[in-house]
C-alpha positions as CSV (number, residue, x, y, z in Angstrom):
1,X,61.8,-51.2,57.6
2,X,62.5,-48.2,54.9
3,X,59.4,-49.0,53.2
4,X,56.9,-49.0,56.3
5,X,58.4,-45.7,57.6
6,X,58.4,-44.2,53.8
7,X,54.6,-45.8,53.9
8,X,53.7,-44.2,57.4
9,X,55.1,-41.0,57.0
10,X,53.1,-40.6,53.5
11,X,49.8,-41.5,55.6
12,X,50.4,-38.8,58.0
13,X,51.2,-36.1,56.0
14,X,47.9,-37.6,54.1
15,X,46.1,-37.4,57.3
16,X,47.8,-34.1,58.2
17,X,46.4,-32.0,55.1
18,X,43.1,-33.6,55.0
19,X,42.8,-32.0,58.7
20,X,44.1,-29.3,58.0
21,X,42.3,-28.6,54.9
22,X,39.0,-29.6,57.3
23,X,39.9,-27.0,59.5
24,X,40.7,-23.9,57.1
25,X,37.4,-24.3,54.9
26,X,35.7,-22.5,57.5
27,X,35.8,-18.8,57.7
28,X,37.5,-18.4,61.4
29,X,38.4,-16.3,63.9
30,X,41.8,-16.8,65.5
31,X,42.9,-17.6,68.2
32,X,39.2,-19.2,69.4
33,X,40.3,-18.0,73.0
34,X,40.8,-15.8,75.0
35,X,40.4,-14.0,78.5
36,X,37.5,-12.0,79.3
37,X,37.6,-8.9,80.2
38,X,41.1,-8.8,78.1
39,X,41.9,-6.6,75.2
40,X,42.3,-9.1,72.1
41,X,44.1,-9.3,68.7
42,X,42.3,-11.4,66.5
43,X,41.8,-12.0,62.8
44,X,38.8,-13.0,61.2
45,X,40.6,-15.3,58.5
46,X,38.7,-15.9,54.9
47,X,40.7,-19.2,53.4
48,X,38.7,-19.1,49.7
49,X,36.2,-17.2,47.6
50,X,32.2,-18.0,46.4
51,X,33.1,-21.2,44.7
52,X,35.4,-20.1,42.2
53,X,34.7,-16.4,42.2
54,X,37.1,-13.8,44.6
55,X,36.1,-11.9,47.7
56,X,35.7,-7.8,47.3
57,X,34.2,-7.4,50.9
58,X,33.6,-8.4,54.3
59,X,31.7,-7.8,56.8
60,X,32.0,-8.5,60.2
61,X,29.1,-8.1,63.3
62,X,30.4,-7.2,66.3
63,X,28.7,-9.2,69.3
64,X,26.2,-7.2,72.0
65,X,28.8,-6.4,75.4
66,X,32.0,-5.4,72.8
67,X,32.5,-1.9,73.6
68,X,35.5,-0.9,72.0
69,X,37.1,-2.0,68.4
70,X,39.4,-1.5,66.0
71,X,39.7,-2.7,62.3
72,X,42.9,-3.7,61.1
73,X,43.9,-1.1,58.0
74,X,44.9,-3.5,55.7
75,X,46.3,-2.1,51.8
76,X,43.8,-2.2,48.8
77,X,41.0,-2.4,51.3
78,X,38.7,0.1,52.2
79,X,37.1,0.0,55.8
80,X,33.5,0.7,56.6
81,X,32.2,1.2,60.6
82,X,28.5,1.4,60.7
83,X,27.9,2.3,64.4
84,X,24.8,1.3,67.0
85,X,23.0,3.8,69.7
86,X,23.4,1.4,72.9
87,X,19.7,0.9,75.0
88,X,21.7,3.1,78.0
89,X,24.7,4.6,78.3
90,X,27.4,2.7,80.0
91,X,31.1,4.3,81.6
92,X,34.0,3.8,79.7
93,X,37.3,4.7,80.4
94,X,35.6,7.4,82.9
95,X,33.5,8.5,79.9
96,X,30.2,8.1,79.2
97,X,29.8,5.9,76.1
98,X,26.3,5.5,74.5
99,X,27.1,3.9,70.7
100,X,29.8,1.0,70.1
101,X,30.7,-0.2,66.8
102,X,27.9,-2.9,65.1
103,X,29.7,-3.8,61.7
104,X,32.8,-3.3,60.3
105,X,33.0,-4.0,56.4
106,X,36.1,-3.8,54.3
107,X,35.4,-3.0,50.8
108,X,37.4,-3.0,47.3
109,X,39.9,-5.7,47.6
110,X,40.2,-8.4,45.0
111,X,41.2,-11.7,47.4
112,X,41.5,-14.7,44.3
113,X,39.8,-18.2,45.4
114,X,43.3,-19.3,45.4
115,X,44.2,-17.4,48.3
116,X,43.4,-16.6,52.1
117,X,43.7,-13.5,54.3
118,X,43.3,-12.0,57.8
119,X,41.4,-9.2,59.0
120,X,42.4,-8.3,61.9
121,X,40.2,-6.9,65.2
122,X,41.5,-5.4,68.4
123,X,38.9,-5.0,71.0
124,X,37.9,-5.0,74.5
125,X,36.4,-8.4,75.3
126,X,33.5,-8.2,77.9
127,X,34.0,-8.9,81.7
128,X,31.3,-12.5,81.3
129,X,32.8,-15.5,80.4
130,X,31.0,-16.4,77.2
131,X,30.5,-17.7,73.6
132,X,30.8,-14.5,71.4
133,X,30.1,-15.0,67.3
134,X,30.9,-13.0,64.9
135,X,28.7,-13.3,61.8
136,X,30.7,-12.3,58.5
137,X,28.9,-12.1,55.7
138,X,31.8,-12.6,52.4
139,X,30.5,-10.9,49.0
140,X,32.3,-11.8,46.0
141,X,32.5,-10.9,42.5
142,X,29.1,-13.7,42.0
143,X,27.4,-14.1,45.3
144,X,28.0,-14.1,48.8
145,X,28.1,-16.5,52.1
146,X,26.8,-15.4,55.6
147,X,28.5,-17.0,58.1
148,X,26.2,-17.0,60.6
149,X,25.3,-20.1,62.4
150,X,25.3,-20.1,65.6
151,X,26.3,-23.1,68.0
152,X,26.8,-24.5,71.5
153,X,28.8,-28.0,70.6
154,X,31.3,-29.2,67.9
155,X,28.8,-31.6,66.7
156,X,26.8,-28.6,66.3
157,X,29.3,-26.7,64.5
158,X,30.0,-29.7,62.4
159,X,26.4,-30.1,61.3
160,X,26.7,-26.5,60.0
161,X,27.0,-25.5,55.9
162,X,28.7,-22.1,57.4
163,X,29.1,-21.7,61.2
164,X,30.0,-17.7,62.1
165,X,33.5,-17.6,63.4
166,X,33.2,-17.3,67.6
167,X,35.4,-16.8,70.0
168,X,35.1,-18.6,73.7
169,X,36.3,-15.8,76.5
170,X,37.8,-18.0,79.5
171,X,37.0,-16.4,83.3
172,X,38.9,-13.4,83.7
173,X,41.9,-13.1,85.9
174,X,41.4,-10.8,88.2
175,X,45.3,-10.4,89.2
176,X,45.8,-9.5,85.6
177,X,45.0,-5.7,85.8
178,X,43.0,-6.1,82.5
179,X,39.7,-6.4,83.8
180,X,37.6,-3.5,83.7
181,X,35.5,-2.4,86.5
């Protein structure tokens, strides 16, 4: 009895890291989810480097409808906010607003292969229920990945060398007070 439980416990946590592995290769954003119309903390995660070689920056597109954002300051980094002149202006907090944030690059870091982080986002998810993506592009000390690819299934997302981390906004509660009008 020992030795099927010592033999099925070594399976799973076999089977465990092999998923989990699957699942962090990916540059991500997390949580996928989220409420639309909601403000959201997320954080674009970067689990490795270019092969063997360390990230030094990232940059992030923000999708069309986000009109407020804020980069997470994080130490050692620097942080870049190249901004966009919307088509018309839209209100905003009573305000006219007529540019939103279109990248956000952080800059001088040294993340090792070896190692993962998190940069973070807060931001004001738009009222639509909707699949938002948010191409990164990761330069490291030799080369660079875009992800960018763009998807509407998980056998999609599977088939792709580097899918762009999303996130899926859910319909927005409109007992919540968080929904803009």
């Amino acid at each position: 009895m020992r030795k099927i439980l010592k033999t099925f416990t070594a399976a799973s946590i076999v089977a465990t890291s092999l998923v989990a592995f699957e699942v962090s290769a990916h540059v991500t954003l997390n949580p996928k989810t989220a409420d639309a119309g909601s403000y959201f903390n997320g954080k674009i995660r970067v689990p490795h480097g270019c092969g063997e070689f360390a990230t030094t920056s990232v940059i992030v597109t923000i999708p069309d409808g986000i009109l407020s954002v804020k980069p997470e300051n994080l130490a050692g980094w620097k942080i870049e906010i190249v901004k966009k002149q919307l088509d018309k202006p839209v209100q905003y907090h009573g305000k006219p607003l007529t540019e939103v944030i279109d990248t956000i690059t952080w800059s001088g870091g040294n993340l090792p292969n070896e190692h993962y982080k998190d940069f973070g986002l807060n931001l004001k998810l738009p009222n639509d229920a909707q699949r938002l993506f948010f191409k990164t592009t990761q330069i490291c000390t030799e080369g660079k990945s875009a992800w960018d690819g763009e998807f509407n299934t998980p056998e999609e997302r599977s088939a792709l060398d580097k899918p762009s981390p999303y996130l899926d906004t859910n319909p927005a509660d409109m007992h919540s007070g968080h929904v803009m009008k």
